[in-house]
N, C-alpha and C positions, 0 to 999 in steps of 0.2 A: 370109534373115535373119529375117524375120518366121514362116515354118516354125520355125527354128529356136527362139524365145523362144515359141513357142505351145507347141512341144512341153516344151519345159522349165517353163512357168510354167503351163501347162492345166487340172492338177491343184488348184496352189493357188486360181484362178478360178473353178473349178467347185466347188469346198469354197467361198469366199465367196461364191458366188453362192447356195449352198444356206442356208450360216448367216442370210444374210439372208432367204431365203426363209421359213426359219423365225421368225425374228426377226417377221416381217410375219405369220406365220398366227397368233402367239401372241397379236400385238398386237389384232389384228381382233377373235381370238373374246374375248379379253376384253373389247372394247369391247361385242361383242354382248351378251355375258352381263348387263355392268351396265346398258346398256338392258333385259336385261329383267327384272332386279330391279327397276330405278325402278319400271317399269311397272309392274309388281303392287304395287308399294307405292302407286302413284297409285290405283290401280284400291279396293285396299285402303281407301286414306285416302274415298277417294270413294262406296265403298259404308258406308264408318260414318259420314259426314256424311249418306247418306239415311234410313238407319237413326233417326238423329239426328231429322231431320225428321219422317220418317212417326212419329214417337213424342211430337213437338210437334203434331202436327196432330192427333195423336188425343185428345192429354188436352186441344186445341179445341174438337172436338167432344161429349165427354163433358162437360162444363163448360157448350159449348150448351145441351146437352139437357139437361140437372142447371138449369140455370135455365129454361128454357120448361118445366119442368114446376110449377116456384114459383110462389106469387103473388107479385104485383107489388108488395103491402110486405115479403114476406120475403127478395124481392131487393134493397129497398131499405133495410134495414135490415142483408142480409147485406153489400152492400157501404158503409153506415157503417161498421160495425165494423171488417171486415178491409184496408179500403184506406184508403190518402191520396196525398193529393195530394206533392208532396216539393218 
């Protein structure tokens, strides 16, 4: 009996077993893929926030040295003028 419905229905189980199979490869590599767009976008976002940075830190430094090179009333008179308190 059970020969009997294996051979009749075999076919159709081995086609749904593969549609699923496929169903499941599709699913996977897409999930891999958008992991690794995130990631380059993370990567991405992350390397223009250091960018960012090293380009704060440098007009730090030039503004340092742009004032230690001043006297002490042309600093103090540059920052009357340009600053306040808020």
């Amino acid at each position: 009996m059970i020969a009997g419905l294996w051979a009749r229905f075999s076919s159709w189980i081995i086609g749904l077993l593969m549609a699923l199979a496929a169903l499941a490869a599709v699913y996977f590599r897409g999930r891999s893929a958008g992991k690794a767009v995130e990631q380059k976008k993370a990567t991405q976002e992350d390397l223009a926030e250091a960018q960012k940075h090293a380009a704060t830190i440098r007009e730090t430094v030039d503004v340092k040295s742009e004032v230690s090179r001043l006297p002490d009333s042309d600093v103090h008179e540059r920052l009357r003028k340009k600053w306040q308190r808020d």
